[in-house]
N, C-alpha and C positions, 0 to 999 in steps of 0.2 A: 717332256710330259710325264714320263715315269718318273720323275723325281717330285714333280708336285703329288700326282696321287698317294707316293710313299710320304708325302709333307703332312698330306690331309689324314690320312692315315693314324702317325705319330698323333698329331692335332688330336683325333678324334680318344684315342685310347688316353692323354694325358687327360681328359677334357672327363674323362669317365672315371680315373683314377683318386681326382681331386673330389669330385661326385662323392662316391666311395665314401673317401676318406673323412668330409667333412658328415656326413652321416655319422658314421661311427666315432668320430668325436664330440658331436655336439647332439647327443641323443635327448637332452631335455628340450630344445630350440623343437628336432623333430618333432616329439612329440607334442610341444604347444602349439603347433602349427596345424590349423584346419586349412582345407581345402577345399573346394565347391567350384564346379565346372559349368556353366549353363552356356546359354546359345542355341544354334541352328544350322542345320545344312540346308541349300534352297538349290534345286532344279527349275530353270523354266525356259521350258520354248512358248517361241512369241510368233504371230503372223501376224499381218497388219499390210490393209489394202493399200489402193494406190492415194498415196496422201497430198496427193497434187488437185487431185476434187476435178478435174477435167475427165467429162464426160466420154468424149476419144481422143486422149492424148497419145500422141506420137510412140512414145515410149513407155506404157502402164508398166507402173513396179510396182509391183508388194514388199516387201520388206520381212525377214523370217528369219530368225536367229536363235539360237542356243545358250545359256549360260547358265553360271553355276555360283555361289557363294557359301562360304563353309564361317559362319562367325562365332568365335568363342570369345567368353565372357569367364576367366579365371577368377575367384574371388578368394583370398589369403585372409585368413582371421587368426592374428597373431592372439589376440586377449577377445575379452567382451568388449573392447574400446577402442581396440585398434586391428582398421582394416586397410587391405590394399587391394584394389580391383582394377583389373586391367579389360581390354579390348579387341583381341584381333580381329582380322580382315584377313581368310586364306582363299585367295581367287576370288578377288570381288568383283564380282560380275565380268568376268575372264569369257569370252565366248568360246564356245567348243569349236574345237582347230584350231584355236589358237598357238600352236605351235607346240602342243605336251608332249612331244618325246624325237621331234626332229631339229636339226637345223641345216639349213642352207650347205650344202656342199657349192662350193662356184669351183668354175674348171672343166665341167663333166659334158662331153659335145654325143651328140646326137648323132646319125647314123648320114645325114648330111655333112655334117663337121660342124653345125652351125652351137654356139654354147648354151645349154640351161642351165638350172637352178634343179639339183638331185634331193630330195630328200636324202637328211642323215641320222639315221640312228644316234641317240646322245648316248653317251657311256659314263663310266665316272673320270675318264680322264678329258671328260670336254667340259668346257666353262658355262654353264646353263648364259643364255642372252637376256634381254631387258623385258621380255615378258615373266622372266623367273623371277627377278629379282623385285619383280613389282607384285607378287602374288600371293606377299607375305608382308603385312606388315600392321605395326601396334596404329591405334587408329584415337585410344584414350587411355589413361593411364591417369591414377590418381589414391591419393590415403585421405583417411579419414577418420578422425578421432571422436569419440561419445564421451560425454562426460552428464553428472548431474543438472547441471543446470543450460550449455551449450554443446555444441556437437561444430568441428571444425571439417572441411575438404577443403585441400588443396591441390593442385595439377590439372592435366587434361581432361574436361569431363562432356555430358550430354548437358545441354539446356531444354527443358522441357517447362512448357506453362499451359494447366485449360487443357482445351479439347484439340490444342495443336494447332489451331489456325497459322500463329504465325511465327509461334515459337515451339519448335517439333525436336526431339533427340533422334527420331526414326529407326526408336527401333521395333518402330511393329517387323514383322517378318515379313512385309510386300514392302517397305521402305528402300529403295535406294540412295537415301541421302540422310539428312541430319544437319540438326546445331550443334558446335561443338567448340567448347571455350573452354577457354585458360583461365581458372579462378582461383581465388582465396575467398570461401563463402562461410561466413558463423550464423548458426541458426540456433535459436531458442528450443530445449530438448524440456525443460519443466512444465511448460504451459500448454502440452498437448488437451485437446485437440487446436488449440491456437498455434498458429506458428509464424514465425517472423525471419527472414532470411538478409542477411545484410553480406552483399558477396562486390568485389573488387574484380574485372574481367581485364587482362589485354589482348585486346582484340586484332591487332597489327604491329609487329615491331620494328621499329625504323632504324636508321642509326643508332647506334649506342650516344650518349649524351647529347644528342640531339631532342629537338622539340618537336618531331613528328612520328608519333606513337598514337594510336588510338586504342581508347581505354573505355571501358565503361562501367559506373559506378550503378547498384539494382537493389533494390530493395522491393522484398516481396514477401509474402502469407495473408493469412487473414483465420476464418476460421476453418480447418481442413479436416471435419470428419470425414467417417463410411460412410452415414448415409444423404447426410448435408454438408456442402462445402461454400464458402462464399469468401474470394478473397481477389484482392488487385497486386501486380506485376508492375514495376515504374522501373524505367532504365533510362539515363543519359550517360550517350555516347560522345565524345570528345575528340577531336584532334586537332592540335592548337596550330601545325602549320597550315592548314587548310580553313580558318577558323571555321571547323565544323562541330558544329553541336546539334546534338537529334535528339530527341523523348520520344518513346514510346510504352504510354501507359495502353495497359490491358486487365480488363475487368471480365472476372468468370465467375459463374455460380451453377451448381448444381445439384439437383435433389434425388432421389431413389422414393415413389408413393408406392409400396406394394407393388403392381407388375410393371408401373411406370416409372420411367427414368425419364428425366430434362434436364436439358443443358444448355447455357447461356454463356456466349463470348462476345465482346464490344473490345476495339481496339484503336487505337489513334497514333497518330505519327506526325510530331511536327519536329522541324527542325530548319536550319539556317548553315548555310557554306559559302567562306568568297571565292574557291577553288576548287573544282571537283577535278577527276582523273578523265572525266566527259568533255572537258570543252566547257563545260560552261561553269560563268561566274555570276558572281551574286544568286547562288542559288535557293529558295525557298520552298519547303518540303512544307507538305500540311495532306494527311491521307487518312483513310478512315475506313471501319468494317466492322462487319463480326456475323455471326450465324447463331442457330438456334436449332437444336438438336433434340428430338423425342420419338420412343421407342417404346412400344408396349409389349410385354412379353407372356404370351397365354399357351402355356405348352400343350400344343408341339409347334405352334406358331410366333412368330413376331414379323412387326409390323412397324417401321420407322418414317421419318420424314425431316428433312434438314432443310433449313432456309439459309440462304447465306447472301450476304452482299457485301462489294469492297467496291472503291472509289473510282473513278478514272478520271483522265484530265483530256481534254476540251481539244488541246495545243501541245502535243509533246515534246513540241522543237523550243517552246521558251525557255524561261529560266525560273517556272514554277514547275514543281513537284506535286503531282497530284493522284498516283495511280497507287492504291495499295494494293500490294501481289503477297495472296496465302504462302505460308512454306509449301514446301515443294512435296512435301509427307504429307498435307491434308490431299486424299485421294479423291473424289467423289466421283469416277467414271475412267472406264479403260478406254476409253482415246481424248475424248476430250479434255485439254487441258490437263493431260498424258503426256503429250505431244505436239512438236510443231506444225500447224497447220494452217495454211497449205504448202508443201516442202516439194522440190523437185530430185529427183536423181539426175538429172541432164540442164539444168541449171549452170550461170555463170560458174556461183562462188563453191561448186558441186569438188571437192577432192579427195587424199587420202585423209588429210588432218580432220575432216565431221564425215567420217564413215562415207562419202563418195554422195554426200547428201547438201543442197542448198535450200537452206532455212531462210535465206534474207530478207522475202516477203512474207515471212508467219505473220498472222495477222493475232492469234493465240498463241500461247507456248507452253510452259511444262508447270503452270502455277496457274489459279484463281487470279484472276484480274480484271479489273473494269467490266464489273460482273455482277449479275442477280440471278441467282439459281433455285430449282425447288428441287429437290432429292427425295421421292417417295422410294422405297424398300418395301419388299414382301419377302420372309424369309419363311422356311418351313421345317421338321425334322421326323416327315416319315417313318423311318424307324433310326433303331441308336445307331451315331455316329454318324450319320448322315444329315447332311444341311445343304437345300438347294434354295432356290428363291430368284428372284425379278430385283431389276433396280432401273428407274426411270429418274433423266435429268432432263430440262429445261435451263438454257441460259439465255440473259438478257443482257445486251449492255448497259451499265449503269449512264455511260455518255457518251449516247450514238453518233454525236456529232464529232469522236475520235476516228471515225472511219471515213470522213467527208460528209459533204454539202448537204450530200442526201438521208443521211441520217438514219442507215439500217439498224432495225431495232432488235433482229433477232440472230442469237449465234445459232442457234438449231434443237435438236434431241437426240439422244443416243438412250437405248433401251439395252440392257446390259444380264442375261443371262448367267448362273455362277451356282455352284456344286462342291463342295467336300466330305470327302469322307476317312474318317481316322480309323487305323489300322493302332493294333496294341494298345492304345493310348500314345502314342507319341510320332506316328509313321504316317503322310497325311497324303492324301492323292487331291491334288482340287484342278477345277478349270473355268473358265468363264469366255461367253463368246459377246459379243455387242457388234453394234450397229449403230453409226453416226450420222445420222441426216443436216447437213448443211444448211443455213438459213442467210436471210439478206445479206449477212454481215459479209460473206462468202464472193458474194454477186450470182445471180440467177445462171437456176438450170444447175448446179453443179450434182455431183456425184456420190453418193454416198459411200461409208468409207466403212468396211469390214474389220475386225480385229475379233484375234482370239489366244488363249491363253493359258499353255498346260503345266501343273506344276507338280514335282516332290519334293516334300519338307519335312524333315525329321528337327523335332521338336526335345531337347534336353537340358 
C-alpha cells in the first residue's frame, strides 16, 4: 500500500510538471483561450408523508432524505467561432451519508464476540468504493463552430424544444433529469430572427455493422424572436431491427404583450413497431398533448395559469399505444406526478435495489400522463429578493375508463405553498410545503399525503 501512495504521488507531480511546461511553451494557445464557468450547487432536504394513502396503515412511513448536487457548465472559446462546452455532474443527487469519508472495516467483533461492520476512516492510501467513483462524472460534451452563413454542433449535448412538455434539457436548477443526445446538427446563423436546425441523433448503438441502431433524423425552427416566437420541432426515429418508426411533431408559439406572456405547445406522436423490448408485437403508437401557459406580471405581483392535457389509452395491455407522458422536467406540483403514488415500504417487490420502496401498484408516477390539469399560481415580492406565493392543481383523467369499469374521474388537488429569497445575488435559500388530497382515481376515503421541501442554491 505504500508503494501505490508513492505511485500516486509521482503521478501527481508528473501530471503538474507537464501542466507547467506546456503553459510556458505554448503561451499564444494560453492566451487565445477564454474560459467561462457557469452552473450551480444545490442543497435539498425532502419529507414526504406516507405515500401508501391508507388511512391506518400497519406500517405509516414518511420518507426524508438529504442530498446535494454541484453541476458545472465549463465553456472554452478558442476564437469567435469555435467553442467547446462541457457538463459535469459532482454528487448528483448523492444522499448525505452516503458513505463521504468511511468504509466498511469487516472483522471487528463486539464485546459479545459476535462480528460488525466498524466505520473506517478513508486516508489516501485507501481505494475510495463505488459511491466515489460515481460522484464524478462528464454528463455532455460537445464543439461548436459559427460561421457566416451556418453554425455546426457536434457530440453530446441537451435537447430542448417549447416550454419543455416533452422535450426538456433540465437544466432548470429543480430538474433532476434531462434530454440528452448524440448529434451532428447545422443550423441557419444569416437569417436570424428565422432559424432552421437540421440535426442527425443516435439514439442507441447496437452492434457495430449491424442493422440495429436507432437514429433519429429532426428538423426544427421557425421564427424565434424576443418577443414573438412561432415555430414546429419534426423528429423520426428509426430502428430497422425492430421495424420501428416513430414521429413526433411539436408545434409552439409564444408572445411577450407588455406585462403578459403566453404560451402555446401541441404535440403528437405516432409511430409503428413489429417488436418491442415489452413483449409486444405489432405495436401501434398514436398519442397526443400539449398546454397552454399565461402569466401576468404587475410588480410586485404575478399571477399565472397553465392548462395542460395529454392522451391515455382505454386498454394498456393491447398492442395500441395510446398514453402520451410529459418529460420528466415539466414540474407542475411537488408530489403529484413527482412521484409514485400509491407506493409501499413493506410491499412485495419493496428492496435495496428502489430504495426499500414497492412502486408496482402506482397508479401515477413521475410525469404528466393520461391527464387534464388546471395550474393557477399566485406569486408576490414583498420586499427585494424576496418571492413567496400559492400554487393550486387539479387533475383529471383524460380516460377514466384506464382505471376500470367504474370510471373514476378524478386524481385529486394538491395546494402547494413556496418562498425564496436571494442573498448577494447568487446565494438562494427557498422552501415549499403542499398537500395532496387524493381523489376517485385513488378509491375512497384515502389519506392525504404531506410533502415539504428545503433548499440551498448558489447560482454562478
Amino acid at each position: 500500500m505504500p508503494n501505490f501512495v508513492v505511485s500516486i504521488a509521482r503521478a501527481r507531480a508528473s501530471f503538474a510538471a507537464v501542466s507547467l511546461l506546456a503553459v510556458l511553451l505554448l503561451p499564444g494557445v494560453a492566451q487565445a483561450l477564454e474560459f467561462r464557468l457557469d452552473g450551480y450547487y444545490r442543497y435539498r432536504a425532502t419529507y414526504i408523508g406516507d405515500m401508501s394513502l391508507e388511512q391506518e396503515p400497519e406500517a405509516p412511513a414518511t420518507t426524508n432524505w438529504m442530498e446535494h448536487r454541484l453541476l458545472l457548465r465549463p465553456h472554452l472559446r478558442f476564437s469567435s467561432g469555435v467553442h467547446v462546452q462541457v457538463e459535469f455532474d459532482v454528487m448528483d443527487l448523492l444522499r448525505f451519508g452516503s458513505a463521504p469519508e468511511i468504509l466498511p472495516a469487516l472483522g471487528a467483533l463486539q464485546e459479545s464476540g459476535e462480528a460488525f461492520d466498524e466505520p473506517l476512516p478513508l486516508s489516501q492510501s485507501q481505494i475510495p468504493g463505488e459511491d466515489y467513483r460515481e460522484s464524478l462524472f462528464v454528463r455532455r460534451a460537445w464543439a461548436e463552430l459559427y460561421t457566416d452563413y451556418v453554425d455546426l454542433k457536434v457530440g453530446r449535448m441537451g435537447d430542448h424544444w417549447g416550454m419543455g412538455l416533452f422535450i426538456n434539457d433540465g437544466n432548470g436548477i429543480q430538474a433532476n433529469d434531462g434530454d440528452t443526445v448524440d448529434r451532428i446538427m447545422i443550423s441557419t446563423s444569416r437569417l436570424q430572427p428565422v432559424r432552421l436546425n437540421l440535426a442527425f441523433d443516435t439514439r442507441a448503438e447496437g452492434f457495430i455493422n449491424r442493422n440495429d441502431d436507432t437514429h433519429s433524423f429532426l428538423l426544427s425552427g421557425g421564427y424565434l424572436g424576443e418577443v414573438h416566437q412561432i415555430g414546429a420541432y419534426v423528429r423520426w426515429t428509426r430502428q430497422p431491427s425492430n421495424s420501428f418508426n416513430a414521429v413526433h411533431a411539436d408545434l409552439f408559439a409564444a408572445t411577450q404583450l407588455g406585462p403578459l406572456s403566453l404560451k402555446l405547445e401541441a404535440m403528437l406522436l405516432w409511430g409503428q413497431a413489429q417488436n418491442t423490448d415489452i413483449g409486444v408485437e405489432d405495436l401501434d403508437i398514436l398519442a397526443g398533448g400539449g398546454a397552454v401557459d399565461a402569466k401576468l406580471s404587475i410588480d410586485p405581483f404575478e399571477v399565472g395559469l397553465q392548462f395542460g392535457i395529454t392522451s391515455g389509452d382505454s386498454n394498456p395491455t393491447d398492442n395500441t399505444w395510446n398514453t402520451m407522458r410529459m418529460d420528466r422536467s415539466h414540474d407542475i406540483a411537488l408530489i403529484l406526478f413527482e412521484h409514485n403514488i400509491p407506493q409501499s415500504p413493506v410491499g412485495e417487490f419493496a428492496d435495496s435495489e428502489n430504495q426499500n420502496v414497492d412502486a408496482s401498484q402506482a397508479l401515477v408516477g413521475d410525469s404528466v400522463s393520461n391527464a387534464i390539469y388546471l395550474n393557477p399560481t399566485f406569486m408576490a415580492s414583498p420586499v427585494k429578493n424576496l418571492r413567496a406565493g400559492v400554487s393550486f392543481v387539479a387533475a383529471f383523467p383524460t380516460v377514466p375508463t384506464a382505471f376500470g369499469p367504474e370510471a373514476p374521474d378524478f386524481y385529486g388537488a394538491e395546494i402547494d405553498g413556496r418562498f425564496s429569497y436571494m442573498f448577494h445575488g447568487n446565494f438562494e435559500l427557498a422552501g415549499e410545503v403542499g398537500v395532496f388530497i387524493p381523489g376517485p382515481v385513488f378509491g375512497e376515503e384515502k389519506s392525504p399525503i404531506f410533502a415539504a421541501e428545503a433548499r440551498a442554491q448558489v447560482h454562478f
